[in-house]
N, C-alpha and C positions, 0 to 999 in steps of 0.2 A: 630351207624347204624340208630336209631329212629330220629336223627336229620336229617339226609342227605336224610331219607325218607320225613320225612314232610318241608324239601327246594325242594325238588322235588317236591311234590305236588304244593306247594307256586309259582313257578315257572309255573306250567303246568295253577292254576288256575288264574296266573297274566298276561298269554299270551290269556287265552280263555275271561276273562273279555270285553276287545275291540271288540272281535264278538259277545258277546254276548248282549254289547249292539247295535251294528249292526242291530241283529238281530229283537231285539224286536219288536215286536206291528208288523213284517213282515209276510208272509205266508210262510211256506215250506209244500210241497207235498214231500211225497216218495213215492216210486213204491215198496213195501214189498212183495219180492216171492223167489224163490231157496232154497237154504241150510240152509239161516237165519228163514226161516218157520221150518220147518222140524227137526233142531238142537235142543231141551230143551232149553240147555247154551245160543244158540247163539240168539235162541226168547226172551228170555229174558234179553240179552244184548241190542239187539233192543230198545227193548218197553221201555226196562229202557231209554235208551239216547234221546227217543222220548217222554215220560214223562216226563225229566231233562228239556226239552227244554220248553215245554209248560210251566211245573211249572214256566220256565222263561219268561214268555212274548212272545214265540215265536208261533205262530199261526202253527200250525202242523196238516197236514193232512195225512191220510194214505190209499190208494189204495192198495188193494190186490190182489195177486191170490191165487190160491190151487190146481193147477194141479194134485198133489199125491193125497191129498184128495179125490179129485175127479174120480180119478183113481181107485180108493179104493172104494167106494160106484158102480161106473159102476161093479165092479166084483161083489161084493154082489147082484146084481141085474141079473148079467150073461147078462150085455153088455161090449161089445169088442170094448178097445177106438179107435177110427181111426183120424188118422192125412192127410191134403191133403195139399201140398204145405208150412207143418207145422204149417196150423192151425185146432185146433179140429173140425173136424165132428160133428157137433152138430142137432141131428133130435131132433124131439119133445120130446121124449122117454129121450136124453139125456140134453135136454134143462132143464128139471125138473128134473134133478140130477144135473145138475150144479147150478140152481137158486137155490134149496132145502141146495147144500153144500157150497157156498159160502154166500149168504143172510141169512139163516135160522142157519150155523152152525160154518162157518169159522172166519166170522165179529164178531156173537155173543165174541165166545171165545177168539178173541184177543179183543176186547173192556172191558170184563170181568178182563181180564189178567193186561189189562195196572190200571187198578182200583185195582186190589191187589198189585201193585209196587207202588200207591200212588196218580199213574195220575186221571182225567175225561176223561173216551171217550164215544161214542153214535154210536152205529152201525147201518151205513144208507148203501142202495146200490140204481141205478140209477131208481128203478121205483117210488122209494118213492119221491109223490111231483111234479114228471115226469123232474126230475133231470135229465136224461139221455134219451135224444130220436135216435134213431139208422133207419136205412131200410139195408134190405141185401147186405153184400159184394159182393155174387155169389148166386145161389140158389145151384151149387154144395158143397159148404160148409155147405147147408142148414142156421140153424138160429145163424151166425154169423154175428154181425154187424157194419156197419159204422157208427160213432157216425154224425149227423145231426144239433142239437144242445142239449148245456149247459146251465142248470139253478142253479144255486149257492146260491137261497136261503135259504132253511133249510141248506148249508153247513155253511153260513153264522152265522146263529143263533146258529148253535150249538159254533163255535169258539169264536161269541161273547160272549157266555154263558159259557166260559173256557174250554169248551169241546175241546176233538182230533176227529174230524170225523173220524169212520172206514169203508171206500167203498168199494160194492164188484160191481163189474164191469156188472153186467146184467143191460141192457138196455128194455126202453118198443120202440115199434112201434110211428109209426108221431100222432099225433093228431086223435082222431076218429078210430086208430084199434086198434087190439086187440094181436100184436105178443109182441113174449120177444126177447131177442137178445144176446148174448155170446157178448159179448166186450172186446180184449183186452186188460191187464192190460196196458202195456205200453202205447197202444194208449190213453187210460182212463187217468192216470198220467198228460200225455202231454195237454190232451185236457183242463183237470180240471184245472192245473195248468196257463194257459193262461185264463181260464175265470175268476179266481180267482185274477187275479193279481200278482201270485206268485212271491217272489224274487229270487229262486233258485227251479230246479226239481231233484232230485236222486233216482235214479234209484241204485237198490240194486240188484247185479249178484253173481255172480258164478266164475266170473273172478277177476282179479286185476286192472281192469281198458283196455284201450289203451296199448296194447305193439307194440313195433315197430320188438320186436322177440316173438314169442308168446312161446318159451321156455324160454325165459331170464328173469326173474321177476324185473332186473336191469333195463331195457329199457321202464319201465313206460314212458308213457309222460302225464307228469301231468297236464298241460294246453295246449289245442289247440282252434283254431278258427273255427267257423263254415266254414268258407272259405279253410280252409284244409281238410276236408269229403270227397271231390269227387277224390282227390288228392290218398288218404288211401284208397279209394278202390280201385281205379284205378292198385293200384301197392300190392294189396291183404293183406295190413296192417290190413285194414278191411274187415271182410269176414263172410259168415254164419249167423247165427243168429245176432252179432252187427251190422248189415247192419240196420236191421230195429229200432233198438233201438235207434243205431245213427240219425236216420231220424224223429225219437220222439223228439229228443234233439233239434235238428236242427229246426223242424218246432216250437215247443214249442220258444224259445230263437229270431226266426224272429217276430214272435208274440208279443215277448215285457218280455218276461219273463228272468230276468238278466244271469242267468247262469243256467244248467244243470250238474250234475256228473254222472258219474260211477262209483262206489265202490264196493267193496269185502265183502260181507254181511258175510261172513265165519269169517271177522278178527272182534272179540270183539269191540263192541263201535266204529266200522268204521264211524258212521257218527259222533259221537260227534271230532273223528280227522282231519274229511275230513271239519268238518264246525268251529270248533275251535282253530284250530292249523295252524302257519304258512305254516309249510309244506302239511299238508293234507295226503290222504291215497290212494287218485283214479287219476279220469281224468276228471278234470273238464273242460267243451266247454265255449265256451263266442263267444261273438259277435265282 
């Protein structure tokens, strides 16, 4: 039994080898939110595969959210989260629970976390540096924001410096004011990863990827073209929430950035399957 187990491994790690050195000295962004936050197990399956990676050469960023968190501290406070069009409602009241719980509380403890599994990370979010400048989506969403422009260099340094950047997505105002701004993790991911140069963006869900039956777990499709999008929604393959996600992937990949995935942050070490293994575990787009 101890032999066939360690040819299996032998196997697993003479197929991950060829990506791995693919990968090196490349960039990868992930978008860290869902189930894989919130799991113990599966946070720490994460950060593990995202530590592995770095330890190897591979330039790893990470974008977060913390919606539950967040969640969790408006109640402590006795505010009532609101959603419009499915994005947070964010007044001033909740702007400083969300900068307080993502910059202050969320970044610290995963950057903490990935340094007790062995990695370097440095927890940075978008006003540091003025990394992240945004102006309003809507004023009825109050302060949520469109990102404006991208500055990459403290992200830069800390990657040169073997570090994982840990981002939390609050944004400051243009030049000369003085607002902050709630930023989409996804849109963040996307945007970061096109100023970075990124080779690959993944995005971690809740789902399995792209199903063509969203009951059938069999009907993954593992690779699509950005040029089938319009296609998949058209006929409701794509729908809801992956509407916008897809359009992260999609803008990010016209940008220059090689490929985008989808993956199942629920399954153990998704990404080290989805980036080492033939097969893979999601839906990756390409160009």
């Amino acid at each position: 039994m101890m032999k066939i187990e360690k040819e299996t491994r032998a196997l697993i790690l003479s197929e991950a080898l060829p990506y791995i050195q693919k990968y090196s000295g490349k960039t990868v962004v992930i978008k860290y939110g869902g189930a894989a936050m919130t799991d113990p197990e599966l946070k720490k399956a994460v950060l593990s595969d995202i530590a592995l990676l770095s330890m190897a050469s591979v330039r790893m960023v990470i974008v977060h959210g913390g919606g539950p968190e967040i969640n969790g501290w408006l109640d402590k406070v006795g505010i009532e989260p609101r959603f419009i069009d499915g994005l947070r409602y964010t007044d001033a009241e909740t702007m400083d629970i969300v900068q307080m719980t993502l910059a202050g509380k969320v970044g610290k403890e995963l950057a903490a976390y990935v340094h007790e599994l062995g990695g370097k990370a440095v927890s940075l979010c978008g006003l540091d540096g003025g990394m992240m400048r945004a102006k309003a989506i809507d004023t009825k969403y109050g302060q949520v924001g469109e990102l404006v422009s991208v500055d990459t260099e403290l992200i830069n340094q800390a990657l040169d410096g073997g570090y994982i950047p840990v981002i939390s997505t609050v944004a400051s105002g243009v030049a000369g004011t003085h607002e902050v701004y709630n930023i989409n993790a996804d849109t963040a991911a996307s945007a970061l990863a096109v100023a970075l140069g990124a080779k690959r963006l993944m995005l971690l869900t809740d789902v399995a990827g792209i199903l063509t039956d969203k009951d059938d777990p069999d009907s993954l499709i593992s690779q699509m073209s950005v040029s089938e999008i319009p296609s998949l929604v058209q006929t409701g393959v794509i729908q809801g929430g992956m509407i916008p996600k897809l359009a992260c992937c999609e803008e990010a990949i016209r940008r220059g950035v090689m490929a985008a995935h989808i993956i199942d942050g629920r399954i153990p070490h998704s990404i080290l399957m989805e980036m080492l293994t033939d097969g893979g575990v999601g839906t990756m787009i390409t160009n």
